[in-house]
Structure formats: C-alpha cells, structure tokens
C-alpha positions in Angstrom: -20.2 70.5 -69.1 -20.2 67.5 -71.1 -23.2 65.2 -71.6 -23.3 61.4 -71.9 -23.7 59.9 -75.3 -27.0 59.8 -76.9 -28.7 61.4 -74.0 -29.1 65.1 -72.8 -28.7 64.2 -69.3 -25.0 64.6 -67.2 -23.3 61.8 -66.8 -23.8 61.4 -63.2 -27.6 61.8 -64.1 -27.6 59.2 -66.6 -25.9 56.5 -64.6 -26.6 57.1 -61.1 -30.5 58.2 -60.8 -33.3 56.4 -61.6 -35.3 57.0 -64.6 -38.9 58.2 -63.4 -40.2 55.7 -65.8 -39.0 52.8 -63.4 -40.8 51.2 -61.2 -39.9 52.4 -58.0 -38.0 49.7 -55.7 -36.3 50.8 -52.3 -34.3 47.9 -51.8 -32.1 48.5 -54.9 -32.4 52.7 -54.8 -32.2 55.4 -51.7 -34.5 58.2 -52.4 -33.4 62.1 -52.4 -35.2 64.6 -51.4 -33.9 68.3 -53.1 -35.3 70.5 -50.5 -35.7 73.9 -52.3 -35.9 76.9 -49.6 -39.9 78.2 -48.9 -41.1 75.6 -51.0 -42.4 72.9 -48.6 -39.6 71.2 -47.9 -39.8 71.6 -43.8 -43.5 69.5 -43.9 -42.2 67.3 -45.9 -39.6 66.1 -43.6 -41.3 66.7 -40.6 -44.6 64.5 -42.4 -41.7 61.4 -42.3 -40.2 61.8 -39.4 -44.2 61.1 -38.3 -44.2 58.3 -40.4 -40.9 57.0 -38.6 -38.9 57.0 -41.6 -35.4 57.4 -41.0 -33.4 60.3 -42.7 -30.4 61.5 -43.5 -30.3 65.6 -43.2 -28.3 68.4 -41.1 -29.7 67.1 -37.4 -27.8 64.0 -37.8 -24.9 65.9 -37.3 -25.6 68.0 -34.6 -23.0 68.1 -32.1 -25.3 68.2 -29.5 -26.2 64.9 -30.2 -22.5 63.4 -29.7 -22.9 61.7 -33.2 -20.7 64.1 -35.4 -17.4 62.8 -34.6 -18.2 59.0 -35.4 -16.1 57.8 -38.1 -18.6 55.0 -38.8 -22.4 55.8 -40.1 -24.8 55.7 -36.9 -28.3 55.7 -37.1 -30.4 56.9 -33.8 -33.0 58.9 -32.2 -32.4 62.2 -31.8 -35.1 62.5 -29.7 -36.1 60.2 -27.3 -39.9 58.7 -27.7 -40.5 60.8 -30.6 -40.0 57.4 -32.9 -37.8 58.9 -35.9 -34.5 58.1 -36.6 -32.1 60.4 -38.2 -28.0 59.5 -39.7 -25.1 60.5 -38.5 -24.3 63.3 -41.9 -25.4 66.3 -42.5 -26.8 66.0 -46.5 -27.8 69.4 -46.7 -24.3 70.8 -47.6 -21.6 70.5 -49.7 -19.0 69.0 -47.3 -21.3 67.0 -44.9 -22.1 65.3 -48.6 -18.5 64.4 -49.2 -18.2 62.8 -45.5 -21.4 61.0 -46.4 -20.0 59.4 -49.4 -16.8 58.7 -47.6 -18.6 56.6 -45.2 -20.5 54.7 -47.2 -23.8 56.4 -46.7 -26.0 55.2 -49.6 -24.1 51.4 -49.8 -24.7 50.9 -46.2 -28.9 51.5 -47.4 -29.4 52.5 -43.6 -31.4 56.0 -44.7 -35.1 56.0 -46.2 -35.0 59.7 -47.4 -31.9 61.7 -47.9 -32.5 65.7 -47.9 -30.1 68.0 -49.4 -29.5 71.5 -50.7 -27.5 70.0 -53.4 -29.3 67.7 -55.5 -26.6 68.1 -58.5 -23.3 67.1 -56.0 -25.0 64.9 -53.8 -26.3 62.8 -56.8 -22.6 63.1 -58.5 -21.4 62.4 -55.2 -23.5 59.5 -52.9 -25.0 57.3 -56.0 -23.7 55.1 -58.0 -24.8 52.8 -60.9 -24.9 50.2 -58.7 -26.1 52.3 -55.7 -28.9 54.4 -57.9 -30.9 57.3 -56.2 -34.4 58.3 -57.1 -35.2 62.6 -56.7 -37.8 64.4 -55.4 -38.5 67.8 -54.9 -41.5 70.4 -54.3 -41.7 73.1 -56.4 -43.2 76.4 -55.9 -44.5 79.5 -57.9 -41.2 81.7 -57.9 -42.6 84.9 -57.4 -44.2 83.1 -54.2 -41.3 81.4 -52.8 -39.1 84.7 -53.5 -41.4 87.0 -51.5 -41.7 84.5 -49.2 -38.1 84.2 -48.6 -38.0 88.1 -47.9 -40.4 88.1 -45.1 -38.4 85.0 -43.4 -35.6 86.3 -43.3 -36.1 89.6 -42.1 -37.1 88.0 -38.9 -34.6 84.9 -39.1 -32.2 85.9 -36.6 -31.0 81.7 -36.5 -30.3 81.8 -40.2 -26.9 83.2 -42.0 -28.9 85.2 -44.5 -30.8 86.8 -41.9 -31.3 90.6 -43.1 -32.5 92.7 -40.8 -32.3 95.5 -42.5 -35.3 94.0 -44.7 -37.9 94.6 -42.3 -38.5 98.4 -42.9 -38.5 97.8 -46.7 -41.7 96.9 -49.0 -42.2 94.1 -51.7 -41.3 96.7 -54.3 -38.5 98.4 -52.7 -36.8 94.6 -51.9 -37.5 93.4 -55.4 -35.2 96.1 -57.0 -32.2 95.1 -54.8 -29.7 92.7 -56.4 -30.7 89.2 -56.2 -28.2 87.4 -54.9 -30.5 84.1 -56.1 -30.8 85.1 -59.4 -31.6 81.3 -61.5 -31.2 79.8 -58.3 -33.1 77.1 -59.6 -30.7 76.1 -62.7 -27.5 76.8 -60.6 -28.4 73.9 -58.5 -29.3 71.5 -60.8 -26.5 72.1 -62.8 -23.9 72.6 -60.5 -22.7 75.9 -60.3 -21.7 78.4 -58.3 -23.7 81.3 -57.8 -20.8 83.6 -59.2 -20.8 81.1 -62.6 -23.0 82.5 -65.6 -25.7 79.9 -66.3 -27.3 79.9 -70.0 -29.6 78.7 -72.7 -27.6 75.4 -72.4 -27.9 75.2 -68.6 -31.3 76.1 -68.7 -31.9 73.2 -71.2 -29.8 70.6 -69.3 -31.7 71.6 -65.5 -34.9 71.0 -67.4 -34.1 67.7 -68.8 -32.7 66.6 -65.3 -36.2 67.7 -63.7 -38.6 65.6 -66.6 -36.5 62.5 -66.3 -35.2 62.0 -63.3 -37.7 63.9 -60.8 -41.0 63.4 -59.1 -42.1 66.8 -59.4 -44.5 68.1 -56.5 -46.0 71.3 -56.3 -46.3 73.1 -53.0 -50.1 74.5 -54.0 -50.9 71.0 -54.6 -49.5 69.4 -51.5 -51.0 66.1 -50.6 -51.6 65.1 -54.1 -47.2 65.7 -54.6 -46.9 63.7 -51.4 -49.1 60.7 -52.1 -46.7 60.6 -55.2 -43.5 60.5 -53.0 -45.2 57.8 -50.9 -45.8 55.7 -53.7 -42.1 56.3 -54.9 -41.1 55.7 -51.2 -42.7 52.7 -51.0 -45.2 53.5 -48.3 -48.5 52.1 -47.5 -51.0 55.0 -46.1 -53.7 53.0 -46.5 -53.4 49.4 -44.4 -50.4 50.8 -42.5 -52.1 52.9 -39.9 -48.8 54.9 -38.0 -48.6 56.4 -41.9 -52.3 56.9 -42.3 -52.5 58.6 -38.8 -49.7 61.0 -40.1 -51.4 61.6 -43.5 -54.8 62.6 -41.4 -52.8 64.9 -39.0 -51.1 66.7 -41.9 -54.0 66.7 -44.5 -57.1 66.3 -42.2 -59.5 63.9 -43.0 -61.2 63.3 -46.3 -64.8 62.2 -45.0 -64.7 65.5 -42.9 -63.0 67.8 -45.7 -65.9 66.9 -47.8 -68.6 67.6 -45.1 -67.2 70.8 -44.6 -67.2 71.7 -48.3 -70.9 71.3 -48.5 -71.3 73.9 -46.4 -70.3 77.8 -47.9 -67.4 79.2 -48.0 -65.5 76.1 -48.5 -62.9 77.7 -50.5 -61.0 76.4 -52.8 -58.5 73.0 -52.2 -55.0 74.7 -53.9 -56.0 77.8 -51.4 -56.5 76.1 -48.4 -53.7 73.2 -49.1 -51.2 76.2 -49.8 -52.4 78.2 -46.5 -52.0 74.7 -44.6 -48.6 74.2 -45.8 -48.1 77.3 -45.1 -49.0 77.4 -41.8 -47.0 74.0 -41.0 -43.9 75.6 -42.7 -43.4 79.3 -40.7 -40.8 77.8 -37.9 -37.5 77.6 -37.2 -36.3 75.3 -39.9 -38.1 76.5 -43.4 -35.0 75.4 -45.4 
C-alpha cells in the first residue's frame, strides 16, 4: 500500500474523490453511496428511488429486465409508474464495477447516486480526477449491526450467506463462532480481501479515508445523516414538493412529531428513528 505524497490518503483517494470540505456540485462530481450491510443502507435507497433519483445498483442488471446484455449504458424504469429510474450495471460488486467503468458509467453523468459494496475498487475504479466522486455511507454501532446480521440471515433463504443452522443458536453461542467479518469495516475501505491481514497501518489509512473524504451518517440518527446527503446531493426538500412528500413519508411530519411529544411517553428521537429504520429496513434487500 503506498500513499500519495504529502497526504495520508491512497492515491485513488487523493485524486479521484472529493474532499468533504468542497462545496458539493453534481454537475462536475457523481455521488457514492457505500452501502454497509444492516446499517441503513436499504431506506436509503428506497428514500431516492421516492425522490425519483436515478441510481446505479444491482437491479440495473437484472436479467429480468432485458438490460444486462446492452453493451451501451441504459437508463430506464424498472418498474413501470413507480417514477425511479435505475442504470444498466450492477455497482454493488466487484465485476459489475469493472463493466461499469468500461462503459463509461461515471463520464456519461447519467446516474444521481451510485451504491456499492465496494467503496475502495469502485472509487479506484469509476472516478477519475476529472470525473471526481463524492462518498457516503451510514454507519452503525457494530455490536448492533453484527447481531443484527445474525438474526437476518438465519431466516434469509434469498441471500448466499443464509445460515440456517443459526436459528436454534443464541446471541452468545453465535458470538463465539468464527467471524468470518472480522474488521469488515477496514477490509473494505482499504481494499482487501477478507483472507489479507489488515493492521495498525490499515486501520490508520480506513480512518483517514472516512474523515476526508465521507459524509458520515449514523443509522441511530437517521434523518439528521440524510438531510446531510441531500444537501451533498443537491436536493431541495423544502420548495421541491415530490422530495418533501418523500421526507414526510419516511420521517413523518415535524409539526405532528412534536404534538405527539407533548404528550407522555414520547420516547426518545435516536430510539424511535432507529426502531423506524428499522422497521423500513427488515425485507428482502437489507444489503
């Protein structure tokens, strides 16, 4: 690993993302989204496909959708009168990412939001200094996301990872198994397989990639982290009224949310955010 001169950032990081400093401008950068399992990342992308953004993730390449073959990037609905639009890639692995770059997907600036499982390769790999991305991401307590990861995926028959054999087991009795995501986290951001040892430099490097070159949400703080991506996206929620609309159906309404906190038992806003999210995240896709 070698990093650039002067700076303790990768080379790829250096040149091709956007420092978080700068102001935010979509017609010169395409945003990525680094969608971190358990962690939000499902209402996140389902909050703008309300907001009729169009996105670049793994439905683009469904073949049911006839779309997978094209040799040329396509943008359509993959749904008809739903109002979202989707690219022909699939972003959220390693080779759909390579195809993407071969065809031009950032250049062609046809994709709002990109999501990916890969933020380190697909920023090494779609951006350019002339073609810079801007990352975002949702983070998530790890002892949260873990456990919530274990009682997914003992039910996730659609899922690769599903484990059945998780379902008669408790917290504990899971949590002394080998963890096959052990510094998931830092493997990701700094590129390496899961087989790769990952250090104090690693560490160092993944954090320094995060405080740069992220906007950092946090899942238990959900629609504060996503009025920050909005205002990175370059989205108006409050004279735009589709994206307002989509804001109120995901995060309710203020007036109302204050009404009902007058009352008892209002609870507390990171609890009932969280159980929200929560709520909007248990389905099919929680990737």
């Amino acid at each position: 690993m070698y990093l650039s001169a002067h700076s303790t950032l990768m080379p790829w990081a250096h040149h091709n993302l956007v420092d978080i400093t700068t102001t935010p401008n979509t017609k010169l950068e395409t945003a990525l989204f680094w969608h971190i399992p358990k962690s939000g990342g499902t209402t996140a992308k389902r909050l703008y496909q309300c907001m009729g953004q169009t996105l670049a993730h793994r439905v683009g390449a469904d073949p049911k959708f006839g779309h997978d073959k094209d040799k040329d990037i396509v943008v359509f609905e993959p749904h008809v009168g739903k109002d979202w639009k989707v690219v022909n890639v699939d972003t959220t692995i390693r080779s759909g990412i390579l195809k993407a770059g071969k065809m031009g997907l950032v250049e062609r600036g046809v994709a709002d939001l990109i999501f990916t499982m890969e933020p380190a390769f697909a920023g090494e790999k779609l951006y350019s200094p002339e073609h810079p991305g801007r990352f975002l991401a949702l983070f998530r307590h790890p002892v949260d996301r873990a456990i919530s990861m274990f009682y997914y995926l003992q039910s996730a028959t659609w899922e690769r990872s599903y484990r059945p054999e998780w379902k008669d087991m408790t917290v504990m009795e899971w949590a002394n198994l080998p963890n096959a995501e052990r510094d998931y986290m830092v493997h990701k951001l700094v590129n390496k397989r899961f087989d790769e040892d990952v250090g104090e430099v690693d560490l160092i490097v993944a954090k320094e990639l995060v405080r740069q070159r992220f906007v950092v949400g946090l899942m238990e703080e959900m629609e504060e982290s996503v009025r920050r991506f909005n205002v990175a996206l370059g989205l108006d929620v409050v004279e735009d009224e589709r994206n307002r609309e989509c804001m109120r159906e995901f995060f309710g309404d203020q007036e109302d949310e204050e009404k009902e906190n007058d009352g008892a038992g209002g609870g507390d806003e990171g609890e009932r955010t969280l159980a929200n999210t929560d709520n909007k995240n248990s389905n099919k896709h929680p990737k």
